[in-house]
C-alpha positions in Angstrom: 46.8 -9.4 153.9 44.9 -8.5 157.1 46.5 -9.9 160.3 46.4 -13.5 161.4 43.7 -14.0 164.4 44.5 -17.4 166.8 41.0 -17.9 166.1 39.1 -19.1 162.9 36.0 -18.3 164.0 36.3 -15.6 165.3 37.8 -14.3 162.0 34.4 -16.1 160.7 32.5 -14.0 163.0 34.1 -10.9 162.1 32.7 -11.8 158.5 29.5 -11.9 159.6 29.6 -8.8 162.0 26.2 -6.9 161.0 26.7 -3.5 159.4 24.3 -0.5 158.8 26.0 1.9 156.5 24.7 5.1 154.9 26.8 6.5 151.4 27.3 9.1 149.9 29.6 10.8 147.0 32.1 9.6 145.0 35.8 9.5 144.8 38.1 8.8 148.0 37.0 6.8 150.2 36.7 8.4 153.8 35.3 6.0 156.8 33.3 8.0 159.3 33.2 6.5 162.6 31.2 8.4 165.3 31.3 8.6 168.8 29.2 7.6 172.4 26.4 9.9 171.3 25.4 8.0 167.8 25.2 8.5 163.8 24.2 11.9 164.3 26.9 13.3 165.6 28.8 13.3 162.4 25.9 13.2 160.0 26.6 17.2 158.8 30.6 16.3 158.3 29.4 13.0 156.5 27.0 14.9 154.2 30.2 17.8 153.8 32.4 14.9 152.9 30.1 13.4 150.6 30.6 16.7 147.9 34.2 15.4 147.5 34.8 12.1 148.4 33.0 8.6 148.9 31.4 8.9 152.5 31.4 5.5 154.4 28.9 6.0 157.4 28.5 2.9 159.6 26.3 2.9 162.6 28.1 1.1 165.6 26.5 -2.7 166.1 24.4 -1.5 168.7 23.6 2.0 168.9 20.4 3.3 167.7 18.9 -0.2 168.0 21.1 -2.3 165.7 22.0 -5.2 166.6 25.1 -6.2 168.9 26.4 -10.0 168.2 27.0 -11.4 171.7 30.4 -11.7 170.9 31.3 -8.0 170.2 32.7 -6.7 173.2 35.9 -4.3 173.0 36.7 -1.4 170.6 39.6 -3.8 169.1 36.4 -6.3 167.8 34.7 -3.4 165.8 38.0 -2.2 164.2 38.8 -5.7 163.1 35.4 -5.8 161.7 35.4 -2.7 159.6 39.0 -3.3 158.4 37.8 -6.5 157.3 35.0 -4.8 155.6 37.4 -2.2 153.9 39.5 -5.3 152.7 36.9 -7.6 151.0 35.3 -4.4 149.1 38.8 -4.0 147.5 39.0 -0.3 149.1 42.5 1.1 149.3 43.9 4.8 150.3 40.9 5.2 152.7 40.5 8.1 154.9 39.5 7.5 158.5 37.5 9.6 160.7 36.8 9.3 163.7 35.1 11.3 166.7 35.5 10.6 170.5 35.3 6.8 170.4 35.1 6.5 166.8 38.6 8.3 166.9 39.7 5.3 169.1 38.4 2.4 166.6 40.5 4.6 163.7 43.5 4.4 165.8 43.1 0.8 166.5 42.3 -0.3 162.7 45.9 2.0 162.4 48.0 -0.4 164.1 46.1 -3.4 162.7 46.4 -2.5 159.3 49.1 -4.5 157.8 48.0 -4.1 154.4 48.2 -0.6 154.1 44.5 0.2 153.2 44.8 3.2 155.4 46.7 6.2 154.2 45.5 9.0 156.3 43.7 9.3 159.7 41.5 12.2 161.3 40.9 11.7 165.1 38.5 14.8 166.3 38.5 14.6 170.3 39.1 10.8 170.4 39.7 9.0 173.5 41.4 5.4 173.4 44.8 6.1 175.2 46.1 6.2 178.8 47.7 9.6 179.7 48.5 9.6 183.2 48.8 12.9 183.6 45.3 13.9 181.5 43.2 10.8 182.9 39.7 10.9 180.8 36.4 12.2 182.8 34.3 9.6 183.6 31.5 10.8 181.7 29.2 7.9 183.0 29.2 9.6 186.2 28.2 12.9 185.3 24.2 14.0 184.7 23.1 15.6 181.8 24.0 19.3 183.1 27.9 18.0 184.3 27.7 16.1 180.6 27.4 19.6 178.9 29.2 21.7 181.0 32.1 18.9 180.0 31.4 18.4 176.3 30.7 22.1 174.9 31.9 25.2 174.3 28.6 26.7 174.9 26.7 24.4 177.2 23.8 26.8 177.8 22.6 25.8 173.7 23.3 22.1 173.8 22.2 20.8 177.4 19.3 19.1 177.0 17.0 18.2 180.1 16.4 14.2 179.6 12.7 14.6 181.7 11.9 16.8 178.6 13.1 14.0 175.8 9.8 12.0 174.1 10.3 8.4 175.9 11.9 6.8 172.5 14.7 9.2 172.1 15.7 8.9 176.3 15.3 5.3 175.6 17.3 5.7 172.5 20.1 7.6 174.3 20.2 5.2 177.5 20.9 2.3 175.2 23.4 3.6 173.2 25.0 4.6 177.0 24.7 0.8 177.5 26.6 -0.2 174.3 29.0 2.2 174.6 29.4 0.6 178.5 29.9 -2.8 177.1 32.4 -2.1 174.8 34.2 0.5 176.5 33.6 0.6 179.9 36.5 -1.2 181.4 39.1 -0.6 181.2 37.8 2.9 180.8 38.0 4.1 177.4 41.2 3.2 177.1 43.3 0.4 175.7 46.1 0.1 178.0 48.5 -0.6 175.6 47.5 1.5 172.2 49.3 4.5 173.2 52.9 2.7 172.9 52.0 1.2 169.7 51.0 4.1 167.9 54.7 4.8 167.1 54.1 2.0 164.3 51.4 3.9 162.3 53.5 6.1 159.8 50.1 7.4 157.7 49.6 11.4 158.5 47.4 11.2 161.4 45.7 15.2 161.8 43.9 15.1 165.7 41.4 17.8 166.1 40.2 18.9 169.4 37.9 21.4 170.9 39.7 24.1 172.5 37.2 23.8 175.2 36.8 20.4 176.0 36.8 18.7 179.3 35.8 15.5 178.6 39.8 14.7 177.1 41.4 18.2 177.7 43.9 19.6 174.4 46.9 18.5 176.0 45.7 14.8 176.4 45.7 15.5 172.5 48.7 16.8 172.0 50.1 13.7 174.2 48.2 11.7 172.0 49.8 13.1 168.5 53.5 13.1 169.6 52.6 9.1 170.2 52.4 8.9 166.3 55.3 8.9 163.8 53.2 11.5 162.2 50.7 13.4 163.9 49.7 17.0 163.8 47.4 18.3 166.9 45.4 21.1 165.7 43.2 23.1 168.5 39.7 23.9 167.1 39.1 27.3 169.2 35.2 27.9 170.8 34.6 24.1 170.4 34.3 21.5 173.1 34.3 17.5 172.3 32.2 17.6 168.7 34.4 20.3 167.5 32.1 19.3 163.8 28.8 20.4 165.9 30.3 23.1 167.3 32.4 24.9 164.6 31.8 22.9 161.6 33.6 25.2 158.7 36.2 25.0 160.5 36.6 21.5 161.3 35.6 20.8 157.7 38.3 23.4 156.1 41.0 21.1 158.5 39.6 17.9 156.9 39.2 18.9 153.4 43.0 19.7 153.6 43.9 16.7 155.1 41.9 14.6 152.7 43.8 16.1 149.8 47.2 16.1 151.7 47.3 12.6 152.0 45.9 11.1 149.1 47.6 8.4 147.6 47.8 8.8 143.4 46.4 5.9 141.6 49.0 4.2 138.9 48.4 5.3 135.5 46.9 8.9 136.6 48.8 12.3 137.1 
């Protein structure tokens, strides 16, 4: 059974929370949640997943211009939603993944998952936690040039100038920013409380994080694992916050093992 909510309809609007998914693959499923900076972010680790497992891609209600129900407002609404959606699809021993502020919906669904659909969690750079002594930049405040010099390893080959984007993708790219403001913006990508109940979720939980990135430094990660009853901080060397854009074997080669660490066997097979 999924957790109670006070509220029957919310619980009915969580039903009806509008989904864009993209799949791929068969086999395990793995849910891969991406980040502030949209689908694409994760669309090479999606595809990479896809040769072993069942990939579950959802685009954020939202971002990329799909469509936001009033009534979605916090990070704890969308991992309500897509545990919901895991539940009535029958899905069990599902693999979450979860970049930067997809990394903090796959926490959340942890701790709200009552009925054990979750058996193994992948957090690459995620934010979602108060650290008082690693507080999170405030990546609204930056411009592009302080965005790269924060995000990447190499910010020379990933800054992009937004006065040379086409008008539809800056457009794209300022909305998303506006989404991601709505949901996350305050308290600052954070939920004041998650960090403390983390301690309940017992599945293997593997963080990954950039060796170089500034946005949530390594040892706001490591702060972050030793909050779970099992979590592994592994440092992704010459990577910043998309660790998978970055250095994508070995990000993958992590994953992959993880996937196949914590897989649940199904009764009646070997």
């Amino acid at each position: 059974m999924l957790p109670d909510h006070t509220s029957a309809v919310y619980s009915d609007l969580l039903l009806t929370l509008p989904l864009t998914l993209s799949e791929a693959g068969s086999g395990r499923p793995v849910l891969i949640l991406h980040g502030g900076g949209g689908p694409a972010t994760v669309a090479g680790l999606a595809e990479h997943l896809s040769r072993s497992a069942h990939a579950i891609t959802p685009v954020h209600p939202g971002w990329d211009g799909t469509h936001r129900p009033d009534w979605l407002t916090g990070i704890d609404d969308l991992a309500l939603g897509y545990l919901h959606h895991l539940h009535d699809r029958d899905l069990d021993d599902v693999l979450v993944v979860g970049s930067s502020l997809g990394g903090w919906i796959a926490a959340e669904m942890a701790v709200r998952d009552t009925a054990g659909i979750i058996t193994g969690l992948v957090l690459i750079d995620a934010v979602g936690v108060n650290v008082e002594a690693e507080p999170i930049t405030d990546f609204f405040a930056l411009d592009a040039r302080g965005a790269a010099e924060h995000s990447w390893h190499d910010p020379d080959r990933y800054h992009v100038d937004p006065s040379r984007l086409p008008s539809g993708e800056l457009a794209r790219r300022q909305a998303n920013m506006a989404t991601m403001r709505t949901l996350a913006g305050d308290p600052y990508m954070h939920d004041p409380k998650l960090l403390g109940r983390l301690g309940r979720v017992h599945v293997p939980a593997l963080l990954l994080w950039g060796e170089s990135d500034r946005i949530v430094t390594p040892a706001y990660g490591a702060a972050y694992a030793d909050a779970f009853a099992d979590g592994t901080l592994k440092v992704i060397p010459e990577a910043g916050h998309l660790p998978q854009i970055e250095q994508p074997d070995a990000t993958a080669a992590l994953i992959d093992a993880h996937l196949h660490r914590t897989s649940t066997p199904r009764i009646g097979t070997e």
